[in-house]
N, C-alpha and C positions, 0 to 999 in steps of 0.2 A: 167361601168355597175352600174345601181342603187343597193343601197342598199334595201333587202325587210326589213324591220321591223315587229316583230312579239308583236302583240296585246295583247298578253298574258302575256308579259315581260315587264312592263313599263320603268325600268331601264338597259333595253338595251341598250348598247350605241349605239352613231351614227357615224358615217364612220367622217374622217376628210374632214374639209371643204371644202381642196384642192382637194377634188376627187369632187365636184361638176362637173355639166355639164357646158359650154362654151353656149350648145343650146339646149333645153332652157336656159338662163342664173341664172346658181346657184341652180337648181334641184339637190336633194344631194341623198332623201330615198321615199319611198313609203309604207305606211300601218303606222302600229301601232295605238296609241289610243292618244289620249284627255286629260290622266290621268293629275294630279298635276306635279304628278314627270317628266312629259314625257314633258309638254311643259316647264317645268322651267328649267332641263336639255337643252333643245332646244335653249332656251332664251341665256342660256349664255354661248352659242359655237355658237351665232348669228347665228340659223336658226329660221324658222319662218314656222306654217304651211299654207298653201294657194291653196284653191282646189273648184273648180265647184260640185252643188250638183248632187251627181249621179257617182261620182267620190273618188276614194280610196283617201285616205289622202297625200296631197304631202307635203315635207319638202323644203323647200330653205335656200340657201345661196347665192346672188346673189355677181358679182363681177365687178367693185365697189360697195361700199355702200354710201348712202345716210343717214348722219349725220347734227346732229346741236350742236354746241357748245352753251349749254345755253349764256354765256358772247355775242357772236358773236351776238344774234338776233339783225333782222334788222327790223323795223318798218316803215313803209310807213309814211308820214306827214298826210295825209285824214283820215289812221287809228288811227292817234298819235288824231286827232281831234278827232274822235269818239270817243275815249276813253276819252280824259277830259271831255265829254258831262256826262258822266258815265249814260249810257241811260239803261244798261243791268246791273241785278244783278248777282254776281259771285259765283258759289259754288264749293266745292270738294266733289265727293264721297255722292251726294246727293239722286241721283237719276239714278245708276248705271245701274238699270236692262234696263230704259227708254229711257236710252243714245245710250244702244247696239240695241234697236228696233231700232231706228231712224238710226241708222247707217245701219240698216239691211235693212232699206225699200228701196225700187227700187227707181232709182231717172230716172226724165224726162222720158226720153223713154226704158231704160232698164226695164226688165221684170223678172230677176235673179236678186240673190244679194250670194257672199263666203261666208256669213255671216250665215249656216245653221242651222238649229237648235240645231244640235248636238254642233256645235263652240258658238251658245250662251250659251250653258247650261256649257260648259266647260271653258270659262270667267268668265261665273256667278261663277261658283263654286271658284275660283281662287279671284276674287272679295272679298268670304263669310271669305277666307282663309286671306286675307290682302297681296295678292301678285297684285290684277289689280284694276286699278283706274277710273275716270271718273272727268271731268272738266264739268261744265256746266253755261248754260248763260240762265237768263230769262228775259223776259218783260212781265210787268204788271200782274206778276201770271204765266205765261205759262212758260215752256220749248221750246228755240227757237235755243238751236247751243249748240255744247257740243261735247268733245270726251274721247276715253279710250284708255286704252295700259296698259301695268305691269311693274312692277319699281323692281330692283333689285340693290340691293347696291346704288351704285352711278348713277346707267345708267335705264333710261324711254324709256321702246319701245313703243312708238306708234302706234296705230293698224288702225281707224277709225276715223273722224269726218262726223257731222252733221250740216246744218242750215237750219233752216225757216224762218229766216227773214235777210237779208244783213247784212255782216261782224260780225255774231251771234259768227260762230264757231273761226272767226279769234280773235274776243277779248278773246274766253276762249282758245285758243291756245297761246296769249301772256300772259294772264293772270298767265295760267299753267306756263311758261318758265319763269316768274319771281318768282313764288314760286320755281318751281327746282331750278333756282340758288340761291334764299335766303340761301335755303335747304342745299346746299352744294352740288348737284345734277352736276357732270361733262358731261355727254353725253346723247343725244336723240337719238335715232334712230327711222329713216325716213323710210329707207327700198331701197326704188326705189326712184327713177327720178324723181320727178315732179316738174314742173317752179311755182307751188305753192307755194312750201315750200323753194324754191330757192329764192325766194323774199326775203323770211324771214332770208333769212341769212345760208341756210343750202349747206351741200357741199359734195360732192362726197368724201371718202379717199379708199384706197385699200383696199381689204378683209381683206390681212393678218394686217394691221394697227388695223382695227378695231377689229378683236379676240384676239390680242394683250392688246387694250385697254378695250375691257372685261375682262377678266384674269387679269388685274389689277385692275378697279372700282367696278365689282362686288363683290369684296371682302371686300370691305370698305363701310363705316356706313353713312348714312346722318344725319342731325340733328332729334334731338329724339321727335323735335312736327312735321316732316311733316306728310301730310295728315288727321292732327286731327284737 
């Protein structure tokens, strides 16, 4: 049985991860709110929230997880080229608000995007706060590929990317995973499956592995200039 979540309580806990659903995969609660406290609690008991607009707030914990060990990245040779060309400039945290439109807009033929209004406005705020971040890549002036997620301790959740012009978002995604590891940054989390981000070197581990290794990194400090 799901857990209901009551909106008015931000620091109400959340049910343990092993009572997630089997199907859908890692459905854990339903309701509550957006608040500070509610997704950064979420964050690091590795759920995440993920919901069609029109629809109450869902919570996940999916099982396996989708992980990248910053050291592991794997780098294609075509990307390894594009990258010596150094054709895109690299920022952090430049252009935060800009990054989550683009992530928001409808791509090709979809017509929706999870990305609601209320979930921008609840990033942003979290952004204003110095818990979420944004990578971004430009040419010639514009904004062309870029993504965000929220950093806690030692571990970067991942949330979104973007690109408009080819392999945009992929350099400010290696880009970002060499700052994390400079940083002293042990863990990314990917969330789900994708042969995307399995390219790059990322890798399925058990749930329980992974709240395991929250409950250890989110406790610990990265170096004191990332981000700045």
């Amino acid at each position: 049985m799901l857990t209901l979540l009551d909106s008015r309580d931000a620091r109400q806990p959340f049910p343990p991860v092993d009572q997630a659903l089997e199907e859908p995969n890692g459905l854990l609660a339903v309701g509550g709110d957006l608040s500070p406290p509610r997704l950064l609690q979420a964050y690091r008991q590795g759920i995440f929230p993920w919901y069609n607009p029109g629809e109450p707030i869902l919570w996940w914990s999916p099982d396996p997880r989708l992980v990248l060990f910053p050291e592991k990245l794997k780098v294609s040779r075509s990307l390894r080229k594009r990258l010596r060309r150094d054709e895109f400039r690299f920022t952090l945290d430049q252009a935060f608000e800009e990054v989550i439109d683009a992530c928001a807009a409808p791509r090709g033929e979809e017509r929706g995007t999870w990305i609601t209004p209320e979930m921008r406005e609840a990033y942003v705020r979290l952004h204003r706060l110095g818990h979420a971040h944004s990578a971004e890549t430009w040419h010639d002036g514009e904004l062309v590929g870029g993504l965000y997620g929220v950093a806690i301790g030692r571990v970067f959740y991942g949330e979104s990317m973007f690109h408009r012009r080819s392999d945009a978002s992929k350099v400010a995604f290696v880009r970002l995973v060499e700052n994390l590891r400079r940083w002293n940054y042990a863990l990314i989390d990917c969330q789900v499956h994708t042969g995307h981000l399995v390219r790059f070197g990322a890798e399925e581990i058990p749930r329980r592995q992974f709240v395991e290794l929250l409950d250890r990194w989110c406790r610990e400090t990265v170096a004191p200039d990332a981000w700045r």
